[in-house]
MARBA-3410 file (N, C-alpha, C, O; in Angstrom, 1 decimal):
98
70.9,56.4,147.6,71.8,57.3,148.2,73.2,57.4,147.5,73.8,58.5,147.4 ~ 73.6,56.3,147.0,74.9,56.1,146.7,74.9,57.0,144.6,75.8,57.4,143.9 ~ 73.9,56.8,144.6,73.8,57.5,143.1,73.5,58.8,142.9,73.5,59.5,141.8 ~ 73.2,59.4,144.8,73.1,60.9,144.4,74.5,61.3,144.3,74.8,61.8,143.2 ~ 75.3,61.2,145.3,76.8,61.3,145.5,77.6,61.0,144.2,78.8,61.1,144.4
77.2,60.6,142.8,78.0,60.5,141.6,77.1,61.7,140.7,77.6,62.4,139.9 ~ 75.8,61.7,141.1,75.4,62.6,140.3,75.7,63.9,140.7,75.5,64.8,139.8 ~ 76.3,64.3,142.1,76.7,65.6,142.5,78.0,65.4,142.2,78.4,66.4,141.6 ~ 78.9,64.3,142.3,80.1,64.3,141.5,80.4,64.4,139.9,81.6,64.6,139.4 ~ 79.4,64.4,139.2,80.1,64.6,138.0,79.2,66.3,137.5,79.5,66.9,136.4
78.3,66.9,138.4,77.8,67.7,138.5,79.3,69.0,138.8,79.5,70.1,138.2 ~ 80.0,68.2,140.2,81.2,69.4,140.4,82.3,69.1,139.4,83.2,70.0,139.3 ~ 82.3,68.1,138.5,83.5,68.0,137.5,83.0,68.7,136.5,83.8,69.2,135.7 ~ 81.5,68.9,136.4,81.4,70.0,135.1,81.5,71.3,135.2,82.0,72.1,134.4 ~ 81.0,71.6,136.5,81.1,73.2,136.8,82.7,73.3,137.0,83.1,74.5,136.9
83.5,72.6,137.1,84.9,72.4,137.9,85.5,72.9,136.4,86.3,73.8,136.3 ~ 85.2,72.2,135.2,85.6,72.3,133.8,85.3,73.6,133.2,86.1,74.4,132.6 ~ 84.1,73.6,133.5,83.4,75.0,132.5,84.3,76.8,133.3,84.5,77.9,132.7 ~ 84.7,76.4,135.1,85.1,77.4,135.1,86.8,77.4,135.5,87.3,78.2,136.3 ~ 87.5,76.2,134.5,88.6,76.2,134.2,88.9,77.0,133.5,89.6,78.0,133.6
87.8,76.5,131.6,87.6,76.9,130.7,87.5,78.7,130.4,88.2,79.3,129.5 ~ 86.7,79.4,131.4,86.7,80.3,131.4,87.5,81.3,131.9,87.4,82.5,131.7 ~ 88.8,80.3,133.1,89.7,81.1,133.6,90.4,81.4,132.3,90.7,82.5,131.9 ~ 90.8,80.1,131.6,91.8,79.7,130.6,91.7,81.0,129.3,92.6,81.6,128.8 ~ 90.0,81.3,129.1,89.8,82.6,127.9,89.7,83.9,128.9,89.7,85.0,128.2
89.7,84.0,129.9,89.9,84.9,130.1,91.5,86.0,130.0,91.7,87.1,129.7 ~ 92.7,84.5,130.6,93.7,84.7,130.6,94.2,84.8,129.5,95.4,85.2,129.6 ~ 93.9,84.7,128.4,93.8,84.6,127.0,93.5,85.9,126.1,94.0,86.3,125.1 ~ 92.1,86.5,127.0,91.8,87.6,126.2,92.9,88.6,126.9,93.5,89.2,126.1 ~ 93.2,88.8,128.3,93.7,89.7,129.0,95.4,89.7,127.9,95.7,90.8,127.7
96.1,88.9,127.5,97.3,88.4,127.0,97.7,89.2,125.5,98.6,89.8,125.0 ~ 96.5,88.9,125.2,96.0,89.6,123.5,95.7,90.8,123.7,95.4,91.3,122.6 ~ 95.6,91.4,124.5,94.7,93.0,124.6,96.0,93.7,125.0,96.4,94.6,124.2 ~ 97.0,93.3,126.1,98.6,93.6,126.5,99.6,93.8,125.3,100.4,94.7,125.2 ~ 99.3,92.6,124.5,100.1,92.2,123.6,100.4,93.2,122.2,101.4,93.6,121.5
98.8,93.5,122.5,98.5,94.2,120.7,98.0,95.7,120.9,97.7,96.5,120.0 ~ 98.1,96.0,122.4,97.9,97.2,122.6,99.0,98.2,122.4,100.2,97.9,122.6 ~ 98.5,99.6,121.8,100.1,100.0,120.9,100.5,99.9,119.9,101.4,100.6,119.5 ~ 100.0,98.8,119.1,100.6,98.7,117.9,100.1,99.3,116.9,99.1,99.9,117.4 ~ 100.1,99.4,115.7,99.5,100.0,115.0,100.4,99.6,113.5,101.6,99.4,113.5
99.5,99.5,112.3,100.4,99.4,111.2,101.0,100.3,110.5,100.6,101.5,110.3 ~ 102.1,99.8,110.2,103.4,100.7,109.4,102.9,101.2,108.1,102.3,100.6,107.3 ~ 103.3,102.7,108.1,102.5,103.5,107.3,104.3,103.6,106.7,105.4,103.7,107.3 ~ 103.7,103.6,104.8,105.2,103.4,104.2,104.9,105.3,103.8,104.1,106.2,104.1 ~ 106.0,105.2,102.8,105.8,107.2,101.7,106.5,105.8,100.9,107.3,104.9,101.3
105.7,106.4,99.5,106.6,106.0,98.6,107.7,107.4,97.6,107.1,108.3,97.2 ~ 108.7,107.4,97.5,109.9,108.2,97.1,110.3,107.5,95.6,110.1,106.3,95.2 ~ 110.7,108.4,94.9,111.0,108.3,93.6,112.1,108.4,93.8,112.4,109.3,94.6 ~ 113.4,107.6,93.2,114.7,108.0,93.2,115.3,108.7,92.3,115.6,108.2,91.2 ~ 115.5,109.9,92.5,116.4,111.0,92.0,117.9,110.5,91.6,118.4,109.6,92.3
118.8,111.1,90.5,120.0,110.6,90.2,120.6,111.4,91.6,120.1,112.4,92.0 ~ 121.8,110.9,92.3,123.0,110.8,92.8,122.3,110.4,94.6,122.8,110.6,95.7 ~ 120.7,109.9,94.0,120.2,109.2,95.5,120.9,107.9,95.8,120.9,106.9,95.1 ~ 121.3,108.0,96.7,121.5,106.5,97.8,120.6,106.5,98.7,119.8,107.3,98.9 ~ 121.0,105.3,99.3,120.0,104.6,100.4,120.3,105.4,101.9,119.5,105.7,102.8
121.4,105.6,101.8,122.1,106.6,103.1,121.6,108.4,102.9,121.5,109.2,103.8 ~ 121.4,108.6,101.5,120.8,110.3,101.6,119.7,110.1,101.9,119.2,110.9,102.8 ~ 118.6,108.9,101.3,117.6,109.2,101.8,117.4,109.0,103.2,116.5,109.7,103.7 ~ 117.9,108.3,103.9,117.6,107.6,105.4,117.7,109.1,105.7,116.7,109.9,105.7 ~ 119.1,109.4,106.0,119.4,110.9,106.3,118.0,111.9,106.0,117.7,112.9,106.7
117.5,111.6,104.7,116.1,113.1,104.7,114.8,112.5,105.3,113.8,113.2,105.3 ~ 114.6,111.3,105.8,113.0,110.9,106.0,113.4,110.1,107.5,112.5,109.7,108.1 ~ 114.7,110.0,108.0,114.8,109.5,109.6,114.1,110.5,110.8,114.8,110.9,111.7 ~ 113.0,110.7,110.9,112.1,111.6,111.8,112.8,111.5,112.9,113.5,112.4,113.4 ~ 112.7,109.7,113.7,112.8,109.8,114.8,114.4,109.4,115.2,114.6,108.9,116.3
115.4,109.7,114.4,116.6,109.7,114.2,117.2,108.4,114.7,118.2,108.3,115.4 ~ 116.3,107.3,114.1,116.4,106.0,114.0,118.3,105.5,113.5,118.8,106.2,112.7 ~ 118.8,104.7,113.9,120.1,104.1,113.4,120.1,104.3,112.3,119.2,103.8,111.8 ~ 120.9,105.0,111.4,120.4,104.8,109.6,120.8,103.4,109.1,120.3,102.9,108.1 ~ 121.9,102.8,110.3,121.9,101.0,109.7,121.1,100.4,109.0,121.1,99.9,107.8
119.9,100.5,110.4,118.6,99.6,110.7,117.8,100.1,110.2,116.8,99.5,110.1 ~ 117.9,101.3,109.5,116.6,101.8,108.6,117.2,101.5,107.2,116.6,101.9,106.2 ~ 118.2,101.0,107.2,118.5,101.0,105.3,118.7,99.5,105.6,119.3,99.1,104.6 ~ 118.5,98.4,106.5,118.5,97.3,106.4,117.3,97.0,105.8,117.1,96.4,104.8 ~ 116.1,97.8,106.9,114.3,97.6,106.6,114.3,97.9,105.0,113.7,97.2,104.2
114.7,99.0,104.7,114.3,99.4,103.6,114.7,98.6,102.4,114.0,98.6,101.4 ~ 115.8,97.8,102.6,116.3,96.8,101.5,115.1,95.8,101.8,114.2,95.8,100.9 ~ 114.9,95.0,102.8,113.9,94.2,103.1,112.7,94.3,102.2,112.1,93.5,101.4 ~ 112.4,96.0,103.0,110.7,96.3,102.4,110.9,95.7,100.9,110.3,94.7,100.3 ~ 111.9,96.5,100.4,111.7,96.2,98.6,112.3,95.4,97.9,112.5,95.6,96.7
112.7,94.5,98.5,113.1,93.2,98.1,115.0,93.8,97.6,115.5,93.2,96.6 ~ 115.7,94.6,98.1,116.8,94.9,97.5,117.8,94.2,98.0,118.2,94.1,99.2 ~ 118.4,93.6,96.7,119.6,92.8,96.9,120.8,93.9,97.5,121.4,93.4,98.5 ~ 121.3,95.0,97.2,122.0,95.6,97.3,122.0,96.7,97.1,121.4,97.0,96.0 ~ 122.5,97.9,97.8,122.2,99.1,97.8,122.0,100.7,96.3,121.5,101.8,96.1
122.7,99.7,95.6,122.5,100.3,94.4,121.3,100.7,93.6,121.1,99.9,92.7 ~ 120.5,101.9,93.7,119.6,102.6,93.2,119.4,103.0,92.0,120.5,103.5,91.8 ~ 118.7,103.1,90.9,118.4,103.8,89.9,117.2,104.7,89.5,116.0,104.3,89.5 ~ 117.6,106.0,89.1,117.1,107.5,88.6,115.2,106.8,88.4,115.1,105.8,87.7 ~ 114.3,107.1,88.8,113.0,106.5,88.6,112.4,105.8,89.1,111.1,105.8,89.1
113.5,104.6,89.8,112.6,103.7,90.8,112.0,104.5,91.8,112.4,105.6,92.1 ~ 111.0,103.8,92.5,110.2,103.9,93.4,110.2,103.0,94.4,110.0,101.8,94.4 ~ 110.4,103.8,95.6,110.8,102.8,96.6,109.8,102.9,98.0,109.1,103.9,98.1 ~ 109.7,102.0,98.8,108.7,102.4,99.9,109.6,102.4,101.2,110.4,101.4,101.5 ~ 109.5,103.7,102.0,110.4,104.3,103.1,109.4,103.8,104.3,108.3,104.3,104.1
109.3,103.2,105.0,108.9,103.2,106.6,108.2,104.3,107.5,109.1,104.7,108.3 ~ 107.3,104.8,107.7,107.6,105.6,108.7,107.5,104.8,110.4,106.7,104.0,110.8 ~ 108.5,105.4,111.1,108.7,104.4,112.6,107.9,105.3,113.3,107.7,105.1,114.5
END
């Protein structure tokens, strides 16, 4: 008698486990679906710099959603590794779209 009562005890510690386990992925998948729903990857244009372009005319011609031009000529230094705003006639640069 006394060995059925351990064998139903470790019987309820596994089912006890397995549907922790499953709360635990469920709460998991629901977190990731919330999380990443909406996003979508950043589609660049790439632009050729014309002579008497800066970083401020272009924001001004490709800001659609009339984003900060700060924050879009901060990204944009980021995107292309620019130390400083200084452009030259040829380069090619990659613009964001938000």
């Amino acid at each position: 008698m006394y060995r059925d009562i351990s064998v139903k005890s470790s019987k309820e510690k596994n089912s006890f486990r397995i549907i922790s386990i499953l709360f635990l992925l469920t709460f998991i998948l629901i977190f990731l679906t919330i999380t990443t729903k909406g996003s979508k990857p950043i589609i660049y244009k790439s632009v050729t710099i014309k002579e008497g372009d800066t970083l401020w005319s272009i924001v001004k011609e490709y800001n659609d959603k009339e984003m900060d031009p700060r924050k879009m000529i901060s990204e944009i230094k980021k995107i292309n590794n620019l130390k400083d705003v200084v452009l030259k006639p040829g380069q090619t640069i990659k613009i964001p779209e938000f």
